[in-house]
C-alpha positions as a printed NumPy array, in Angstrom:
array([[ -3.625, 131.428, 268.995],
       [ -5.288, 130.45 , 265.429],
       [ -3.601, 127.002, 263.715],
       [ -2.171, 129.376, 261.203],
       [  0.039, 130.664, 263.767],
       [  0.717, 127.429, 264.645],
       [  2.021, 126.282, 261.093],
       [  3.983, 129.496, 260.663],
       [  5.343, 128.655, 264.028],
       [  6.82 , 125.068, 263.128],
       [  8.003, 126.726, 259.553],
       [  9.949, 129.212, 261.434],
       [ 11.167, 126.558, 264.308],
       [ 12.395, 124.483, 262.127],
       [ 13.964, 126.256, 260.083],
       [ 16.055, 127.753, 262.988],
       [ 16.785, 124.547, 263.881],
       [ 19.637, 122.749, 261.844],
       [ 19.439, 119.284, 263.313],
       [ 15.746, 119.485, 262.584],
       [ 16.248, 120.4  , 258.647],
       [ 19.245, 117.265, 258.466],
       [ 16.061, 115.103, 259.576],
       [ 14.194, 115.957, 256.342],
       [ 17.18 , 115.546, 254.061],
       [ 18.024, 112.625, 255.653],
       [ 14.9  , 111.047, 254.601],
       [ 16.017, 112.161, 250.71 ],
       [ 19.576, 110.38 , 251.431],
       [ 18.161, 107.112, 252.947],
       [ 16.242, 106.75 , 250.164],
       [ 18.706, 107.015, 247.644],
       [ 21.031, 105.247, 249.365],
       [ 18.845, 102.288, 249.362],
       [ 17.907, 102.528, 246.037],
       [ 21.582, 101.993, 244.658],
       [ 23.293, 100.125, 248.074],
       [ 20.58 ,  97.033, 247.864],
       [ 20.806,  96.093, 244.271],
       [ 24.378,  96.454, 243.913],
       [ 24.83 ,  94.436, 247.462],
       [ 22.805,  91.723, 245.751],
       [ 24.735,  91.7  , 243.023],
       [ 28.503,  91.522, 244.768],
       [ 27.361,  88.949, 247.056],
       [ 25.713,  86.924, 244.565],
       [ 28.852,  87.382, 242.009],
       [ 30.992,  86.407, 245.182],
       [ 29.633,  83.482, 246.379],
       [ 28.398,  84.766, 249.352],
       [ 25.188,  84.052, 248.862],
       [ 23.6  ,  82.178, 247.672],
       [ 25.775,  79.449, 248.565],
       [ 26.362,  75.455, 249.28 ],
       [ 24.354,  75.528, 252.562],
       [ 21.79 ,  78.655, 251.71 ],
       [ 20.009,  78.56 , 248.085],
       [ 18.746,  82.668, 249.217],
       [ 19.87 ,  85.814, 247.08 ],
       [ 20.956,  88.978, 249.389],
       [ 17.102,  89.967, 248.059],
       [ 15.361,  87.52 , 249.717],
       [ 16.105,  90.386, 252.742],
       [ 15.125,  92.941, 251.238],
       [ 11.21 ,  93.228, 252.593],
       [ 13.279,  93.013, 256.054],
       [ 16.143,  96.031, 255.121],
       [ 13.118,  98.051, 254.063],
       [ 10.457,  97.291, 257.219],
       [ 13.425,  98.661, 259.025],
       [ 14.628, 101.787, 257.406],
       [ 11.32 , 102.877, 256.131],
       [  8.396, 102.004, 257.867],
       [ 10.186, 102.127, 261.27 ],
       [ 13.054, 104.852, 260.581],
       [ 10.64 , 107.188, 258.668],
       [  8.049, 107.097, 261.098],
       [ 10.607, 107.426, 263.858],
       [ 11.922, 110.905, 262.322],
       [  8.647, 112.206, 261.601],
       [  7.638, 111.412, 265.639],
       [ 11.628, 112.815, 266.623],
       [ 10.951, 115.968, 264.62 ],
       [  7.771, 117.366, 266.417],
       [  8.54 , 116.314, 269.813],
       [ 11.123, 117.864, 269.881],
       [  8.573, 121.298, 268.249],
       [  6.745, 120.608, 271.187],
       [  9.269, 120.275, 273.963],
       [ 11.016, 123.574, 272.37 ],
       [  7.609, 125.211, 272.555],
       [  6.684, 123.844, 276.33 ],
       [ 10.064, 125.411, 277.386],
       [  9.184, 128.79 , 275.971],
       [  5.844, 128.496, 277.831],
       [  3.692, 128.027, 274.998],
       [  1.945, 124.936, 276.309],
       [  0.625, 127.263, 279.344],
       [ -0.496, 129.737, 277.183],
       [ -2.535, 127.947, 275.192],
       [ -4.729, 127.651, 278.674],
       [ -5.898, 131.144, 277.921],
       [ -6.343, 131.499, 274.697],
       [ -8.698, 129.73 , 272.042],
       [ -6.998, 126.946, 270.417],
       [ -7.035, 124.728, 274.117],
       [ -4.056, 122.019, 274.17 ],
       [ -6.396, 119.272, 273.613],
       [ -6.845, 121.039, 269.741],
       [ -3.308, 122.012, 269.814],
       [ -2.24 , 118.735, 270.534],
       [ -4.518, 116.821, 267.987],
       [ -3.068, 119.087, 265.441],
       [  0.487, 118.003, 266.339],
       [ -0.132, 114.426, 266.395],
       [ -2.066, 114.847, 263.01 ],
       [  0.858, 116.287, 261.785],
       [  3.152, 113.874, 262.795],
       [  0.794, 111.22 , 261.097],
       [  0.554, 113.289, 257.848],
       [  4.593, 113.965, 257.682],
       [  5.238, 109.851, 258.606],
       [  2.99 , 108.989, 255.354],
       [  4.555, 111.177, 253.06 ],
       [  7.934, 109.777, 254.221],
       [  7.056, 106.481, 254.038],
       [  5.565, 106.342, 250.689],
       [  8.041, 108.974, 248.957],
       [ 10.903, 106.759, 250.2  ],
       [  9.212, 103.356, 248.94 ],
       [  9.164, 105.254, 245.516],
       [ 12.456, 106.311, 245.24 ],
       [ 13.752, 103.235, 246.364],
       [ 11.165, 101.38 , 244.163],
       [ 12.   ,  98.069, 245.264],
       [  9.23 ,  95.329, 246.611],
       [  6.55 ,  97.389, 245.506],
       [  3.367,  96.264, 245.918],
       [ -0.099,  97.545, 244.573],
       [ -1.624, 100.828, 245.464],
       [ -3.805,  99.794, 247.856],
       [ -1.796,  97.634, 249.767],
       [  1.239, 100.198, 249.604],
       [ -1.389, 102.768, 251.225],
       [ -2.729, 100.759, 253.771],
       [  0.529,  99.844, 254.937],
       [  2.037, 103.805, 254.566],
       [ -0.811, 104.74 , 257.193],
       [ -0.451, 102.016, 259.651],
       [  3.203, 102.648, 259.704],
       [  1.928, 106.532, 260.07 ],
       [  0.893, 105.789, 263.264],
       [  4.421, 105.197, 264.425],
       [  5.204, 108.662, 264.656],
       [  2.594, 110.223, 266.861],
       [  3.232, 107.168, 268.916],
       [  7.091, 107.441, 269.154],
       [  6.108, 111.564, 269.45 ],
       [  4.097, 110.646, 272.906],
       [  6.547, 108.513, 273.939],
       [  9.075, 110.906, 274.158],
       [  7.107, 113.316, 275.481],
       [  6.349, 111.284, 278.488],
       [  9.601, 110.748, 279.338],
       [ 11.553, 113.945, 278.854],
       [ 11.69 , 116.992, 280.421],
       [ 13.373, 118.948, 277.202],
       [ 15.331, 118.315, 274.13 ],
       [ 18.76 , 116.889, 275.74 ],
       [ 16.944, 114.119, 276.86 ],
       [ 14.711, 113.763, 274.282],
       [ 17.826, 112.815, 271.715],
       [ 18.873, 110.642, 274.269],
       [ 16.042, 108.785, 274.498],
       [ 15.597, 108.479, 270.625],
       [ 18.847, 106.589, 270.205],
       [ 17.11 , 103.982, 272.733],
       [ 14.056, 103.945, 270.376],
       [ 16.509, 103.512, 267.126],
       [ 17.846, 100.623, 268.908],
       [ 14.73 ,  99.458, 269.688],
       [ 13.702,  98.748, 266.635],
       [ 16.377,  96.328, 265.838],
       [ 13.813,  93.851, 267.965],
       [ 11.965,  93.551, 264.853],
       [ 14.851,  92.911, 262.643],
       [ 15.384,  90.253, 265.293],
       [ 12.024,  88.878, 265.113],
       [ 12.787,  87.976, 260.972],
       [ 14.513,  84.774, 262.343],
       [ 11.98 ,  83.736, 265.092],
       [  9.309,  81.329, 263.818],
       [  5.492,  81.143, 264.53 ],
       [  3.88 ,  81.55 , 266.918],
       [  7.115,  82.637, 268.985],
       [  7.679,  85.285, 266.963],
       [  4.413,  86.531, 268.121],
       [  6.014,  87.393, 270.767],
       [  8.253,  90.469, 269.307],
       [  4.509,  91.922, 269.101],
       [  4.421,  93.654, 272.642],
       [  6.596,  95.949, 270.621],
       [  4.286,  98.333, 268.518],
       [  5.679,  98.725, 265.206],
       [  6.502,  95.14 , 264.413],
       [  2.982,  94.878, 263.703],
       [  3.111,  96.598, 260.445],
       [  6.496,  95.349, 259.56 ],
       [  5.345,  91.701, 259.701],
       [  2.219,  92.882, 257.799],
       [  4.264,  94.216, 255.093],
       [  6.573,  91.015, 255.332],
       [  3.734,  88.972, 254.577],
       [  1.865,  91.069, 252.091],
       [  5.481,  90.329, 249.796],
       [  5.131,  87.23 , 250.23 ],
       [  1.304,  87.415, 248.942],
       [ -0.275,  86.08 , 252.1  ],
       [ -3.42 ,  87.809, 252.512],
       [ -3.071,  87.499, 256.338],
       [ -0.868,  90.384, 256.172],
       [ -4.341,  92.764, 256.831],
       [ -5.22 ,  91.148, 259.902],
       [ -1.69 ,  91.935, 261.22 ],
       [ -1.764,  95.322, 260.079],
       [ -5.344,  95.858, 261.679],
       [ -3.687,  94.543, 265.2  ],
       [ -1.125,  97.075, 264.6  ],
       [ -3.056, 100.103, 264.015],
       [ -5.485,  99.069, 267.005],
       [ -2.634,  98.512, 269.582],
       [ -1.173, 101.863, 268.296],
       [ -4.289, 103.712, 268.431],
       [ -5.229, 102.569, 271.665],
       [ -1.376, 103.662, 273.535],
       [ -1.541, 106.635, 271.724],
       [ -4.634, 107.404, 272.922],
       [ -4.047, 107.079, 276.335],
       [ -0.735, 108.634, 276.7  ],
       [ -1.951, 112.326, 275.019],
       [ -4.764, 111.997, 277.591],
       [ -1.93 , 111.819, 280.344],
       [  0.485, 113.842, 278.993],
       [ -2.624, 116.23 , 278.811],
       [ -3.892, 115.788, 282.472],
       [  0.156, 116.757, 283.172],
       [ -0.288, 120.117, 281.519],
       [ -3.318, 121.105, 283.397],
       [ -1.665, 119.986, 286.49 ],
       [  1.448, 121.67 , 285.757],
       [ -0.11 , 124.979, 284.71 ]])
Protein backbone atom coordinates (compact mmCIF):
# COMPACT_ATOMS: atom_id res chain seq x y z
CA UNK A 1 0.00 0.00 0.00
CA UNK A 2 1.66 3.37 -1.52
CA UNK A 3 0.43 6.86 0.47
CA UNK A 4 -1.41 7.60 -2.70
CA UNK A 5 -3.69 4.90 -1.93
CA UNK A 6 -3.87 6.10 1.26
CA UNK A 7 -5.11 9.73 0.29
CA UNK A 8 -7.53 8.32 -2.27
CA UNK A 9 -8.64 6.15 0.55
CA UNK A 10 -9.61 9.05 3.10
CA UNK A 11 -11.14 11.06 -0.15
CA UNK A 12 -13.36 8.20 -0.78
CA UNK A 13 -14.09 7.47 3.19
CA UNK A 14 -15.08 10.52 3.75
CA UNK A 15 -16.95 11.24 1.35
CA UNK A 16 -19.14 8.13 2.13
CA UNK A 17 -19.37 9.30 5.32
CA UNK A 18 -22.00 12.16 5.96
CA UNK A 19 -21.26 12.97 9.57
CA UNK A 20 -17.66 13.24 8.48
CA UNK A 21 -18.42 15.93 5.52
CA UNK A 22 -20.94 18.07 8.34
CA UNK A 23 -17.44 18.24 10.28
CA UNK A 24 -15.83 20.27 7.46
CA UNK A 25 -18.80 22.53 6.86
CA UNK A 26 -19.16 22.98 10.25
CA UNK A 27 -15.88 24.58 10.47
CA UNK A 28 -17.28 27.15 7.47
CA UNK A 29 -20.52 27.80 9.80
CA UNK A 30 -18.59 28.39 13.11
CA UNK A 31 -16.74 30.75 11.51
CA UNK A 32 -19.30 32.78 10.17
CA UNK A 33 -21.29 32.54 12.91
CA UNK A 34 -18.70 34.14 14.98
CA UNK A 35 -17.92 36.65 12.72
CA UNK A 36 -21.52 38.29 12.85
CA UNK A 37 -22.83 36.69 16.57
CA UNK A 38 -19.71 38.51 18.55
CA UNK A 39 -19.92 41.98 17.24
CA UNK A 40 -23.52 42.27 17.23
CA UNK A 41 -23.55 40.58 20.98
CA UNK A 42 -21.22 43.43 21.88
CA UNK A 43 -23.22 45.77 20.57
CA UNK A 44 -26.86 44.67 22.24
CA UNK A 45 -25.28 44.24 25.48
CA UNK A 46 -23.45 47.35 25.43
CA UNK A 47 -26.70 49.34 24.00
CA UNK A 48 -28.57 47.45 26.92
CA UNK A 49 -26.77 48.10 29.78
CA UNK A 50 -25.63 44.87 30.31
CA UNK A 51 -22.37 45.50 30.16
CA UNK A 52 -20.57 47.46 30.75
CA UNK A 53 -22.30 48.45 33.76
CA UNK A 54 -22.28 50.22 37.45
CA UNK A 55 -20.19 47.40 39.03
CA UNK A 56 -18.13 46.13 35.68
CA UNK A 57 -16.48 49.03 33.40
CA UNK A 58 -15.78 45.65 30.60
CA UNK A 59 -17.42 45.62 26.99
CA UNK A 60 -18.87 41.97 25.94
CA UNK A 61 -15.25 42.26 23.85
CA UNK A 62 -13.12 42.23 26.54
CA UNK A 63 -14.16 38.15 26.11
CA UNK A 64 -13.61 37.84 23.05
CA UNK A 65 -9.74 36.35 23.08
CA UNK A 66 -11.63 33.78 25.55
CA UNK A 67 -14.93 32.95 22.98
CA UNK A 68 -12.27 32.46 20.33
CA UNK A 69 -9.42 30.19 22.41
CA UNK A 70 -12.49 28.09 22.77
CA UNK A 71 -14.18 27.66 19.49
CA UNK A 72 -11.11 27.88 17.42
CA UNK A 73 -8.04 26.81 18.73
CA UNK A 74 -9.71 24.07 20.86
CA UNK A 75 -12.96 23.21 18.67
CA UNK A 76 -10.97 23.27 15.35
CA UNK A 77 -8.32 21.21 16.49
CA UNK A 78 -10.80 18.92 18.18
CA UNK A 79 -12.65 18.22 14.68
CA UNK A 80 -9.62 17.86 12.77
CA UNK A 81 -8.37 14.99 15.62
CA UNK A 82 -12.49 13.60 15.61
CA UNK A 83 -12.34 13.36 11.83
CA UNK A 84 -9.34 10.91 11.32
CA UNK A 85 -9.83 8.80 14.25
CA UNK A 86 -12.60 7.99 13.40
CA UNK A 87 -10.63 7.18 9.35
CA UNK A 88 -8.63 5.09 11.36
CA UNK A 89 -10.98 3.17 13.59
CA UNK A 90 -13.24 2.65 10.26
CA UNK A 91 -10.09 1.36 8.59
CA UNK A 92 -8.86 -0.97 11.76
CA UNK A 93 -12.39 -2.54 11.58
CA UNK A 94 -12.05 -3.41 7.93
CA UNK A 95 -8.64 -4.94 8.79
CA UNK A 96 -6.54 -2.49 7.22
CA UNK A 97 -4.33 -1.85 10.22
CA UNK A 98 -3.25 -5.74 9.95
CA UNK A 99 -2.57 -5.49 6.55
CA UNK A 100 -0.37 -2.95 6.55
CA UNK A 101 1.96 -5.73 8.52
CA UNK A 102 2.59 -7.21 5.12
CA UNK A 103 2.87 -4.83 2.89
CA UNK A 104 5.37 -1.77 2.44
CA UNK A 105 4.03 1.26 3.96
CA UNK A 106 4.51 -0.46 7.89
CA UNK A 107 1.96 1.24 10.50
CA UNK A 108 4.65 3.15 12.05
CA UNK A 109 4.70 5.25 8.32
CA UNK A 110 1.07 4.82 8.06
CA UNK A 111 0.51 6.20 11.26
CA UNK A 112 2.95 9.25 10.99
CA UNK A 113 1.10 10.09 7.89
CA UNK A 114 -2.23 10.19 9.77
CA UNK A 115 -1.10 12.18 12.58
CA UNK A 116 0.64 14.58 10.01
CA UNK A 117 -2.50 14.90 8.54
CA UNK A 118 -4.39 15.61 11.38
CA UNK A 119 -1.73 18.40 12.19
CA UNK A 120 -1.90 19.82 8.61
CA UNK A 121 -6.00 19.80 8.52
CA UNK A 122 -6.02 21.47 12.45
CA UNK A 123 -3.78 24.49 10.93
CA UNK A 124 -5.72 25.17 8.06
CA UNK A 125 -8.82 25.23 10.32
CA UNK A 126 -7.48 27.24 12.73
CA UNK A 127 -6.10 29.96 10.69
CA UNK A 128 -8.99 29.97 7.91
CA UNK A 129 -11.46 30.41 10.80
CA UNK A 130 -9.34 33.32 12.56
CA UNK A 131 -9.68 34.99 9.04
CA UNK A 132 -13.10 34.79 8.48
CA UNK A 133 -13.90 35.74 11.78
CA UNK A 134 -11.15 38.45 11.63
CA UNK A 135 -11.46 39.53 15.04
CA UNK A 136 -8.28 39.87 17.64
CA UNK A 137 -5.97 39.42 14.98
CA UNK A 138 -2.64 39.56 15.68
CA UNK A 139 0.56 39.71 13.40
CA UNK A 140 1.62 37.00 11.08
CA UNK A 141 4.01 35.53 13.01
CA UNK A 142 2.40 35.35 16.12
CA UNK A 143 -0.98 34.16 14.39
CA UNK A 144 1.31 31.20 12.92
CA UNK A 145 3.01 30.23 15.83
CA UNK A 146 -0.04 30.00 17.68
CA UNK A 147 -2.12 28.08 14.50
CA UNK A 148 0.65 25.24 14.89
CA UNK A 149 0.77 24.85 18.55
CA UNK A 150 -2.93 24.65 18.58
CA UNK A 151 -2.21 22.02 15.51
CA UNK A 152 -0.98 19.80 17.82
CA UNK A 153 -4.34 19.40 19.45
CA UNK A 154 -5.61 17.25 16.92
CA UNK A 155 -3.17 14.40 16.60
CA UNK A 156 -3.30 14.54 20.33
CA UNK A 157 -7.14 14.41 20.77
CA UNK A 158 -6.75 11.72 17.51
CA UNK A 159 -4.52 9.33 19.98
CA UNK A 160 -6.60 9.87 22.63
CA UNK A 161 -9.43 8.45 21.18
CA UNK A 162 -7.79 5.86 19.76
CA UNK A 163 -6.64 4.56 23.03
CA UNK A 164 -9.76 4.36 24.40
CA UNK A 165 -12.16 3.01 21.82
CA UNK A 166 -12.68 -0.03 20.31
CA UNK A 167 -14.74 1.55 17.10
CA UNK A 168 -16.69 4.52 16.09
CA UNK A 169 -19.82 4.23 18.63
CA UNK A 170 -17.59 4.83 21.26
CA UNK A 171 -15.41 7.01 19.74
CA UNK A 172 -18.45 9.82 19.43
CA UNK A 173 -19.08 9.06 22.80
CA UNK A 174 -16.01 9.80 24.03
CA UNK A 175 -15.65 13.09 21.96
CA UNK A 176 -18.61 14.72 23.67
CA UNK A 177 -16.43 14.08 27.00
CA UNK A 178 -13.49 15.84 25.24
CA UNK A 179 -15.96 18.87 24.03
CA UNK A 180 -16.81 19.18 27.56
CA UNK A 181 -13.53 19.05 28.52
CA UNK A 182 -12.52 21.88 27.17
CA UNK A 183 -14.84 24.08 29.01
CA UNK A 184 -11.88 23.65 31.89
CA UNK A 185 -10.11 26.25 30.06
CA UNK A 186 -12.95 28.58 29.68
CA UNK A 187 -13.00 28.00 33.43
CA UNK A 188 -9.49 28.75 33.97
CA UNK A 189 -10.25 32.68 32.38
CA UNK A 190 -11.46 33.53 35.98
CA UNK A 191 -8.71 31.75 38.07
CA UNK A 192 -5.76 34.04 38.89
CA UNK A 193 -1.94 33.35 38.93
CA UNK A 194 -0.32 31.08 39.78
CA UNK A 195 -3.61 28.96 40.55
CA UNK A 196 -4.61 29.09 37.33
CA UNK A 197 -1.52 27.24 36.56
CA UNK A 198 -3.14 24.68 37.63
CA UNK A 199 -5.85 24.21 34.62
CA UNK A 200 -2.36 23.32 32.83
CA UNK A 201 -2.40 19.43 33.49
CA UNK A 202 -4.95 19.87 30.77
CA UNK A 203 -3.08 20.06 27.32
CA UNK A 204 -4.63 22.60 25.26
CA UNK A 205 -4.95 25.37 27.79
CA UNK A 206 -1.46 25.90 27.10
CA UNK A 207 -1.94 27.56 23.85
CA UNK A 208 -5.14 29.19 24.79
CA UNK A 209 -3.47 31.13 27.64
CA UNK A 210 -0.62 31.81 25.16
CA UNK A 211 -2.92 33.35 22.79
CA UNK A 212 -4.74 35.15 25.81
CA UNK A 213 -1.66 36.79 26.62
CA UNK A 214 -0.20 37.48 23.24
CA UNK A 215 -3.75 39.98 22.99
CA UNK A 216 -2.94 41.41 25.67
CA UNK A 217 0.77 42.13 24.25
CA UNK A 218 2.63 40.25 26.95
CA UNK A 219 5.51 38.73 25.37
CA UNK A 220 5.34 35.83 27.90
CA UNK A 221 2.74 34.41 25.79
CA UNK A 222 5.86 32.29 23.79
CA UNK A 223 7.06 30.69 26.76
CA UNK A 224 3.50 29.36 27.38
CA UNK A 225 3.05 28.32 23.99
CA UNK A 226 6.57 26.50 24.00
CA UNK A 227 5.24 24.50 27.33
CA UNK A 228 2.32 23.66 25.30
CA UNK A 229 3.77 22.27 22.27
CA UNK A 230 6.43 20.31 24.51
CA UNK A 231 3.77 18.70 26.85
CA UNK A 232 1.80 17.88 23.62
CA UNK A 233 4.62 16.52 21.79
CA UNK A 234 5.83 14.50 24.46
CA UNK A 235 1.92 12.57 25.20
CA UNK A 236 1.60 12.30 21.74
CA UNK A 237 4.59 10.71 21.40
CA UNK A 238 4.17 8.16 23.73
CA UNK A 239 0.68 7.15 23.15
CA UNK A 240 1.30 6.30 19.04
CA UNK A 241 4.21 4.24 20.42
CA UNK A 242 1.53 2.27 22.55
CA UNK A 243 -1.20 2.33 20.48
CA UNK A 244 1.53 0.91 18.03
CA UNK A 245 2.97 -1.87 20.35
CA UNK A 246 -1.15 -2.78 20.53
CA UNK A 247 -1.25 -3.41 16.81
CA UNK A 248 1.67 -5.68 16.70
CA UNK A 249 0.30 -7.45 19.63
CA UNK A 250 -3.04 -7.66 18.28
CA UNK A 251 -2.01 -8.82 14.80
Amino acid sequence: MKFDTVIRNDFRLIKRDKILVMMFLFIIYMGVVLRFLLPWVDRLMADSGILPNDKTAEYFSHYFPLILSHFIIFNGPQIAGFIYSLLILTEKDGGTLNSLLVSPLKPGKYFNYRMYVAFFSAFVFVMFMFYIVNINILNIFAMTALSLGASLIAPLIMLFLLQISDGKVQAFSYAKFITFGGLITVASWWVREPFQFIFGLFPPYWISKAYWTAAEGNGIWILYLGIGIVYMLTLSLLMRRYFLKNVYKDA
